[in-house]
C-alpha positions as a Markdown table, in Angstrom:
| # | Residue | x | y | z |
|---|---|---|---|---|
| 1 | Unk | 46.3 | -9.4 | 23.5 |
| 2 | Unk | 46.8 | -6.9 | 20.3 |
| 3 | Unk | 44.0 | -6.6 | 17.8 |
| 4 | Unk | 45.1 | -8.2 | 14.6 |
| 5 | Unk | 46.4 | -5.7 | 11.9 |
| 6 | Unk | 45.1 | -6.3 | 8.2 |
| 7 | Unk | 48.7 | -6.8 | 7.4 |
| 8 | Unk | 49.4 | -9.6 | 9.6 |
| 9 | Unk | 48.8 | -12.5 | 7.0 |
| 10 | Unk | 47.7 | -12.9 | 3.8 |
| 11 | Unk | 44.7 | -12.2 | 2.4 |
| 12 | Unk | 42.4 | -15.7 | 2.5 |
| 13 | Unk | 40.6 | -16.0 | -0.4 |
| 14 | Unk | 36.8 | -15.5 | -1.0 |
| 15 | Unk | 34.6 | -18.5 | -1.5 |
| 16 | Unk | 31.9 | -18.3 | -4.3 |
| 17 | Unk | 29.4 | -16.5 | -1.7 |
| 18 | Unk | 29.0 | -14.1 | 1.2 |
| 19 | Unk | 27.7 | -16.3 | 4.0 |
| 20 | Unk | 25.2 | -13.8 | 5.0 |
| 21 | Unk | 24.4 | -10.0 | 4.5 |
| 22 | Unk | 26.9 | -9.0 | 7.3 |
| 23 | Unk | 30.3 | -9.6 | 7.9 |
| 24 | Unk | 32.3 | -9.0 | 11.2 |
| 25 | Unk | 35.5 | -6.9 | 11.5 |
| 26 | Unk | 38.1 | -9.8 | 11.6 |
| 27 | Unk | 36.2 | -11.3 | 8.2 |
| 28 | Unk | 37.2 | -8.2 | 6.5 |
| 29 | Unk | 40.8 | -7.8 | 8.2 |
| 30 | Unk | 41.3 | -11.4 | 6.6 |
| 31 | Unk | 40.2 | -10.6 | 3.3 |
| 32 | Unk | 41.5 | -7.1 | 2.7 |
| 33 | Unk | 43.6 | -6.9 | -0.2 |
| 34 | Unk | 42.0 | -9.8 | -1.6 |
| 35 | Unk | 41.7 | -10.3 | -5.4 |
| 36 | Unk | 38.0 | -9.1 | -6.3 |
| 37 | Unk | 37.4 | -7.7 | -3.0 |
| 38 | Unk | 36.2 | -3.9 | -3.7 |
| 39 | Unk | 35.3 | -2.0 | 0.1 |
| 40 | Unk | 32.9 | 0.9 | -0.2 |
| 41 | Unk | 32.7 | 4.0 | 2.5 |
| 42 | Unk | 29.1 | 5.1 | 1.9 |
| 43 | Unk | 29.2 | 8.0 | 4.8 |
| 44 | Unk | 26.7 | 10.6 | 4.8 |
| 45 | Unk | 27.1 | 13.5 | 7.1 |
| 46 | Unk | 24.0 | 15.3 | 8.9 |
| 47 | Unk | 24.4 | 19.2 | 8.8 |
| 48 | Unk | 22.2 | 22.0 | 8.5 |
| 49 | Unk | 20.6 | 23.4 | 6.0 |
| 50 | Unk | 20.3 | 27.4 | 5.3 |
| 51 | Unk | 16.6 | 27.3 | 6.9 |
| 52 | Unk | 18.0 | 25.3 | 10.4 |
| 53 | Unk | 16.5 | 22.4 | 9.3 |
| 54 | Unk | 18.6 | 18.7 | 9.2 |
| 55 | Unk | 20.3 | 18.2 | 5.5 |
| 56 | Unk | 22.5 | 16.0 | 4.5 |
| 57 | Unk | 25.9 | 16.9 | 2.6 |
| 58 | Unk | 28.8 | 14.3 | 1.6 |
| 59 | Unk | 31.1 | 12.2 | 4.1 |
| 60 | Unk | 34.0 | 12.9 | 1.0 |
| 61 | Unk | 35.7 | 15.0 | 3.4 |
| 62 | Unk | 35.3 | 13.2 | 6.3 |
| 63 | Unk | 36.7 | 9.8 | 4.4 |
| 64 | Unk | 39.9 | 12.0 | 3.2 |
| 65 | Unk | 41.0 | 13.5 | 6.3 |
| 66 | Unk | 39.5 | 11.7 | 9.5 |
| 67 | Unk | 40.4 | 8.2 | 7.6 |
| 68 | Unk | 38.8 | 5.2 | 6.0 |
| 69 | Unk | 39.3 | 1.1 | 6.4 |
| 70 | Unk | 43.2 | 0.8 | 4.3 |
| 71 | Unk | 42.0 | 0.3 | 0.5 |
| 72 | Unk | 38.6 | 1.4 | 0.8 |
| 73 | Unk | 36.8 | 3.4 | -2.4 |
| 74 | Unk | 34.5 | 6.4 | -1.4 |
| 75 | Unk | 31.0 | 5.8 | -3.1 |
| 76 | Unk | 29.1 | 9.0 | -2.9 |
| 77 | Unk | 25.7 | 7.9 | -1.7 |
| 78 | Unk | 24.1 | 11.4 | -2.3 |
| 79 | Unk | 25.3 | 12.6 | -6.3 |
| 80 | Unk | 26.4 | 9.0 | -7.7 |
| 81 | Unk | 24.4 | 6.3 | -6.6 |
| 82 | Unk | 21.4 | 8.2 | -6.4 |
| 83 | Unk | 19.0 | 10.0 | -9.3 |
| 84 | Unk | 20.3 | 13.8 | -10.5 |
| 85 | Unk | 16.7 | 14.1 | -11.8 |
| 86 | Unk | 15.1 | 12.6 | -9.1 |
| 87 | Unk | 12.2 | 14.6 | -7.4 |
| 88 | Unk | 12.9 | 13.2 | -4.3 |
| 89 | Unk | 16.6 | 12.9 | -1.8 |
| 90 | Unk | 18.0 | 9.8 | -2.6 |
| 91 | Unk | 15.5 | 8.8 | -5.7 |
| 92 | Unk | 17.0 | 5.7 | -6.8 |
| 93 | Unk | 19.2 | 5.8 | -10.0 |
| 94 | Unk | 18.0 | 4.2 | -13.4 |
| 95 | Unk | 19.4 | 0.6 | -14.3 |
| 96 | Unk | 22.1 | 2.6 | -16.9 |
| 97 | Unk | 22.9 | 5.0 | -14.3 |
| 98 | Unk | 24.0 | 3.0 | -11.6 |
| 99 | Unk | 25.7 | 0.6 | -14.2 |
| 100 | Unk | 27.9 | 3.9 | -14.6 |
| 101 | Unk | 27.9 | 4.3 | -10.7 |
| 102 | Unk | 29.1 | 0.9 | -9.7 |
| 103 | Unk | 31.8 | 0.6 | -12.8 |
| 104 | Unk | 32.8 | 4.2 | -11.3 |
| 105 | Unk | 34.0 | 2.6 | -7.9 |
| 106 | Unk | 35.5 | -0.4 | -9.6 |
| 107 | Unk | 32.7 | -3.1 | -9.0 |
| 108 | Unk | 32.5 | -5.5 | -11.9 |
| 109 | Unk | 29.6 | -8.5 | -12.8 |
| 110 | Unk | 32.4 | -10.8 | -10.5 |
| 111 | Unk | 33.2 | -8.4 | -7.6 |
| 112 | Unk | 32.5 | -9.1 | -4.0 |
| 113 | Unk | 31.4 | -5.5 | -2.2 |
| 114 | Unk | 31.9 | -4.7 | 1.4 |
| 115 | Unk | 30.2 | -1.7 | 2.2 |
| 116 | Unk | 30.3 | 0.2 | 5.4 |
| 117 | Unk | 29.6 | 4.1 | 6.9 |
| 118 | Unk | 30.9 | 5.8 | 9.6 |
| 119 | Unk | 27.5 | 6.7 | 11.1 |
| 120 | Unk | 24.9 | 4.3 | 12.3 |
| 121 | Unk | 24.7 | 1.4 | 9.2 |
| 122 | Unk | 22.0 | 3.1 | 7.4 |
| 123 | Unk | 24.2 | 4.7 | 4.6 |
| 124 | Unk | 25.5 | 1.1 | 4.0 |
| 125 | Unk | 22.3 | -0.5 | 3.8 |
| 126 | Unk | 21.4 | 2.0 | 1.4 |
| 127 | Unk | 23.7 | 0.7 | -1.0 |
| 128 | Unk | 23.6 | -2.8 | 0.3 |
| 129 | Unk | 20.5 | -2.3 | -0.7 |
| 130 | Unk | 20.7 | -0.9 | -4.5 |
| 131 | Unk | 23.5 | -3.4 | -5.2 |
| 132 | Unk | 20.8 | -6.3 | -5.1 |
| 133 | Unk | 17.7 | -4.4 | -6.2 |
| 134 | Unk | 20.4 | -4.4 | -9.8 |
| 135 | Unk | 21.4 | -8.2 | -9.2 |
| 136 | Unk | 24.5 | -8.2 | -7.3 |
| 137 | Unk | 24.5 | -10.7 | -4.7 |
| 138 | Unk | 28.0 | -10.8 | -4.0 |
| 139 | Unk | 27.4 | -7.5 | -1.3 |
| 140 | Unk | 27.7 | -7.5 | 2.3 |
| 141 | Unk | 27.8 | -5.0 | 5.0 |
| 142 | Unk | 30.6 | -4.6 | 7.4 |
| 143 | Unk | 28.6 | -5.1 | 10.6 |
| 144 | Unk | 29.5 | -1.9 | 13.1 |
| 145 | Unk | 30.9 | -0.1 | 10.4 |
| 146 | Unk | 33.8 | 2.4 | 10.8 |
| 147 | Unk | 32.6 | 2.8 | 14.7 |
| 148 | Unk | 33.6 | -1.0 | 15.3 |
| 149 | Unk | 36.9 | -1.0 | 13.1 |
| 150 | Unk | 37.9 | 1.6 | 15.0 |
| 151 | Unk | 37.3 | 0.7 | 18.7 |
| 152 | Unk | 39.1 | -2.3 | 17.9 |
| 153 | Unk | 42.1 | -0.6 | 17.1 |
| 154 | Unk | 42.4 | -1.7 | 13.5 |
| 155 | Unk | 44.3 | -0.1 | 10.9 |
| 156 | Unk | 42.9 | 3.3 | 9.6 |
| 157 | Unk | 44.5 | 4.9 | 6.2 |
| 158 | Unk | 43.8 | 8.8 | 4.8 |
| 159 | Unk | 43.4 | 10.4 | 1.7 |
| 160 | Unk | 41.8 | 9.0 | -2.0 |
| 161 | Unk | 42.2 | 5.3 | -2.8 |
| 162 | Unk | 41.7 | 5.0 | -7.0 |
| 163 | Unk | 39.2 | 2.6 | -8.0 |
| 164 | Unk | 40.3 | -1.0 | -8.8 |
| 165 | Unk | 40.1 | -1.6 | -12.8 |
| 166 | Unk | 36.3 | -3.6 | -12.8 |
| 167 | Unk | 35.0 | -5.6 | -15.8 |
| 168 | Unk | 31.2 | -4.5 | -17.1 |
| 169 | Unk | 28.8 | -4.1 | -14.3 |
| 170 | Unk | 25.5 | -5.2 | -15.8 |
| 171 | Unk | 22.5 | -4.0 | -13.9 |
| 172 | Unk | 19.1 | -5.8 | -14.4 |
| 173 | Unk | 17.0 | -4.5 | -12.1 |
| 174 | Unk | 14.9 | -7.4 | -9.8 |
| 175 | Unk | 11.4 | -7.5 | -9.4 |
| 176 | Unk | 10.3 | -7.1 | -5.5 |
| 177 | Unk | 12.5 | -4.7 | -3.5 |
| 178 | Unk | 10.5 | -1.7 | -4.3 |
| 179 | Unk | 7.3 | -0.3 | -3.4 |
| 180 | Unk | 5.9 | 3.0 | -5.3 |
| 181 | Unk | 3.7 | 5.1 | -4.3 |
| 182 | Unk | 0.8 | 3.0 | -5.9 |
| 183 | Unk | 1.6 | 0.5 | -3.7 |
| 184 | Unk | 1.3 | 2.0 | -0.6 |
| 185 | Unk | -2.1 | 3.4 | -1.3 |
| 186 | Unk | -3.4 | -0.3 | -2.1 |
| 187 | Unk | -2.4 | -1.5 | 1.2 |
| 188 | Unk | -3.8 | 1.0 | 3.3 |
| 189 | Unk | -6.9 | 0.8 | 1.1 |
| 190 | Unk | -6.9 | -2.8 | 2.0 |
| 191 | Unk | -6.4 | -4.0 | -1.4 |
| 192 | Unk | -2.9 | -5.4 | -1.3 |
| 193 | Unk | -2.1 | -7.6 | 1.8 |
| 194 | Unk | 1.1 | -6.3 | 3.3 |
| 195 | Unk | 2.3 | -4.9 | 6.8 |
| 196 | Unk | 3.7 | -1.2 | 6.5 |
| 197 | Unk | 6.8 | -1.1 | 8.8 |
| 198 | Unk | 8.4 | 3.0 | 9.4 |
| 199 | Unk | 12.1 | 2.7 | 10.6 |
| 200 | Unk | 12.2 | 7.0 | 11.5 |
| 201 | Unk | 13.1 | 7.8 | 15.2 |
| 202 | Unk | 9.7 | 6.7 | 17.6 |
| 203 | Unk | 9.2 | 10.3 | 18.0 |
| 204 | Unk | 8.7 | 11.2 | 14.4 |
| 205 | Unk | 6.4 | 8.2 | 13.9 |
| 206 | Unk | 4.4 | 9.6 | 16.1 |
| 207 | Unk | 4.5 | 13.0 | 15.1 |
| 208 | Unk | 3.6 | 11.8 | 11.5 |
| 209 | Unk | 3.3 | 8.2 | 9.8 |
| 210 | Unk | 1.0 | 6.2 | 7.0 |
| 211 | Unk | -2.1 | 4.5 | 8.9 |
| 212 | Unk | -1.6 | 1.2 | 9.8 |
| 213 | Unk | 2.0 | 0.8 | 10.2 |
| 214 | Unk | 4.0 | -0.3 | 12.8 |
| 215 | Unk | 7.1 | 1.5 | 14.4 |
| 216 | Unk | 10.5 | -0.2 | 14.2 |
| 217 | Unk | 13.2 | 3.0 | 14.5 |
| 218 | Unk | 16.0 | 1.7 | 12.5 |
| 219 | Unk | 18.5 | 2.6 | 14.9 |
| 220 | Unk | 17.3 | 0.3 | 17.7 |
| 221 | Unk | 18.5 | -2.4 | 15.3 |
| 222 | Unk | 22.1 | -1.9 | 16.2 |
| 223 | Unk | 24.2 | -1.6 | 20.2 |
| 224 | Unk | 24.8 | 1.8 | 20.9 |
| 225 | Unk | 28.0 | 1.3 | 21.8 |
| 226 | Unk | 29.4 | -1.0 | 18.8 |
| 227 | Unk | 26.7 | 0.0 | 16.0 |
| 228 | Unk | 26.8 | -3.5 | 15.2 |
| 229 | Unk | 23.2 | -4.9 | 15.1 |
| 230 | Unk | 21.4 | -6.9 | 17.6 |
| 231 | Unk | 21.8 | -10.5 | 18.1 |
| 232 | Unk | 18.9 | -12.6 | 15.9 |
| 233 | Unk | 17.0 | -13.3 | 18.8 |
| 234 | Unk | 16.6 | -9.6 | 20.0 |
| 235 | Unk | 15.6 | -8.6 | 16.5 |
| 236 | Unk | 12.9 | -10.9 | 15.9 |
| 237 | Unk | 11.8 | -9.7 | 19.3 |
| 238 | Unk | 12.1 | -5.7 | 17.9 |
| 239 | Unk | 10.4 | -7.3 | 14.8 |
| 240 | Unk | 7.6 | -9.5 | 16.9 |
| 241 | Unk | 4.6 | -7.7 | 15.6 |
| 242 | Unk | 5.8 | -7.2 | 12.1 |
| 243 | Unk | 6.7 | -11.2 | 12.2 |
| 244 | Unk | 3.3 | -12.0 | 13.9 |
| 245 | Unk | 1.9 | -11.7 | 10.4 |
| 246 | Unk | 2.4 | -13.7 | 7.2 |
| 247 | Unk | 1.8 | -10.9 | 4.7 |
| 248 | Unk | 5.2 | -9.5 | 3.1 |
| 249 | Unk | 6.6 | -6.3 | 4.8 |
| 250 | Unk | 7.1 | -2.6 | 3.2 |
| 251 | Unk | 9.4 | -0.5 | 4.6 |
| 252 | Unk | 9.6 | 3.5 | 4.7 |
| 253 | Unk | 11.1 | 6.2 | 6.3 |
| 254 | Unk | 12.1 | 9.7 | 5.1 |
| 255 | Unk | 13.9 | 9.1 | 2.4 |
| 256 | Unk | 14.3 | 5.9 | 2.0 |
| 257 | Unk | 17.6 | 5.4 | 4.0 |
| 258 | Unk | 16.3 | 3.9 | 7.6 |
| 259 | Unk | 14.6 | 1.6 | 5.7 |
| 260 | Unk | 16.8 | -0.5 | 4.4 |
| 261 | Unk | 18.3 | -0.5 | 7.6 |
| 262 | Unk | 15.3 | -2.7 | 8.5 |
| 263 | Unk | 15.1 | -4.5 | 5.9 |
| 264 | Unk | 18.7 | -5.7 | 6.2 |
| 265 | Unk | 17.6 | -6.8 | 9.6 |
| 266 | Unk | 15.3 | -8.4 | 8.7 |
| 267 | Unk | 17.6 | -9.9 | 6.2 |
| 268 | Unk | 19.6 | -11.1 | 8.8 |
| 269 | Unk | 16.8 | -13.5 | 10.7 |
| 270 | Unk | 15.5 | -14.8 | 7.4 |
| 271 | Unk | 12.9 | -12.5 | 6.0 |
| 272 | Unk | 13.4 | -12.3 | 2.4 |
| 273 | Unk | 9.4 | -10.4 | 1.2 |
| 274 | Unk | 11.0 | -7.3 | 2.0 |
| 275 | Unk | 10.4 | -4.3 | 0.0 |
| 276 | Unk | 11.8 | -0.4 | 0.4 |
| 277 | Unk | 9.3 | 2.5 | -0.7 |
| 278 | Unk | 11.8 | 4.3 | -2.0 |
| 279 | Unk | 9.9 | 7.9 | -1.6 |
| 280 | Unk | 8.6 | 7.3 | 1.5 |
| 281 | Unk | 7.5 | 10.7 | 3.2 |
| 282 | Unk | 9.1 | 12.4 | 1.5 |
| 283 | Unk | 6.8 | 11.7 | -1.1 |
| 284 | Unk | 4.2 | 10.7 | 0.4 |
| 285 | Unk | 4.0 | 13.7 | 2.3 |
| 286 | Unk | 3.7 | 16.3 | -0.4 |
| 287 | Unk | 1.1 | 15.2 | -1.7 |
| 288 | Unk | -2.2 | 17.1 | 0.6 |
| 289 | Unk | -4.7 | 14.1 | -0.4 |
| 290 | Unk | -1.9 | 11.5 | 1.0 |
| 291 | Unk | -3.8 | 10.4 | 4.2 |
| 292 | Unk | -1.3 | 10.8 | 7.4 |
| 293 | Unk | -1.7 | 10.1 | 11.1 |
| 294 | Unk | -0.4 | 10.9 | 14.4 |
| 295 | Unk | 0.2 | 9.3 | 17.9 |
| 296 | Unk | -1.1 | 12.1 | 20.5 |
């Protein structure tokens, strides 16, 4: 049997809500094209940096000439949607700033957004992410990404897609889906009940990690071989320890990224007392009198 093309029927229309924070493949093959429909490629691309050590540059390249889902808007993760004067990678953008951002890829008050990356989910979380931390709730992320749509032999177009003509995007940001820096030192102080969860790699939580958290590498979330994520049951078993406990859950990582990658996860099997601290090592880590520990 042939995989479905997006241009084999119409578009169905969007219902007042996003049934969850993911959506498969064929949902978004139904509704591309869609009235109100905007799909973001967040990609990110690992490189190099001039000292050998990992950096990050932009997947603008990689969306114009290896491809991108037909109709999809790039949304550069690392200049727009993040802070310019930001001390930190990926420093989250002021309420006016990503107003400016989100207007910029055509996302109105109204719009639903499908985002998705071509790496392992992350990038997309990352905005996922942002998107609701300023009040949009109509967001999603396309589960598997540009790895799934492509296995499946779906429809993949090249070069710049112009931004969709988008209302006023106003962004208010909500109370809850950060953690600062404060924060952090509280709980590990014991003065703020909350379970620390780190979403790097297992092998740099042990190398380096905030006392007391627990180690759930964001990329065990998802199947290797589809990047979509694990099936409810196998992430609340991933997620046993940090579920064990009623206290709400901070996530960190680097820079922010892999956590959100957890905290959708968590999304998905229910937990909503999720927060991203959005410096995580990087700056928790600069600071000498930050307390950091190791697993020999």
């Amino acid at each position: 049997m042939s995989t479905p093309s997006a241009s084999d029927a119409p578009p169905t229309a969007i219902g007042a809500a996003l049934a969850g924070p993911l959506v498969s493949t064929q949902w978004l093959c139904d509704h591309l094209g869609s009235e109100g429909l905007v799909v973001l490629d967040a990609t990110v691309v690992p490189a190099a940096g001039a000292d050998g050590r990992p950096t990050f540059v932009s997947g603008l390249d990689q969306y114009l000439v290896d491809g991108h889902i037909p109709g999809a808007v790039f949304a550069e993760l690392l200049g727009t949607f993040s802070d310019p004067d930001g001390a930190y990678p990926f420093t989250r953008p002021h309420a006016a700033q990503f107003a400016a951002a989100a207007e910029s890829v055509g996302i109105g008050t109204g719009t639903t957004v499908i985002v998705y990356d071509a790496a392992g989910g992350q990038w997309a979380s990352r905005l996922w992410w942002l998107l609701r931390s300023f009040g949009h709730a109509r967001v999603a992320v396309l589960d598997g990404g540009a790895v799934a749509w492509r296995a499946e032999g779906r429809p993949v177009a090249r070069g710049h897609v112009e931004p969709p003509s988008a209302g006023p995007f106003t962004a208010v940001e909500q109370s809850g889906f950060w953690a600062d820096k404060g924060t952090i030192a509280e709980i590990i102080a014991g003065e703020r009940a909350a379970t620390l969860l780190c979403g790097l790699p297992a092998r740099d939580f042990s190398a380096q990690h905030i006392p007391g958290s627990l180690s759930v590498p964001a990329g065990r979330l998802v199947a290797r071989d589809t990047n979509t994520f694990l099936p409810p049951a196998d992430l609340r078993a991933a997620f046993a320890d940090a579920l064990a406990s009623p206290d709400p859950i901070v996530a960190y990582c680097r820079s922010g990224i892999a956590a959100t990658t957890d905290a959708l996860a968590l999304a998905v099997i229910g937990r909503s007392d999720v927060a991203v601290y959005d410096g995580s090592l990087s700056e928790w880590a600069a600071d000498p009198q930050a307390p950091l520990t190791s697993v020999a």
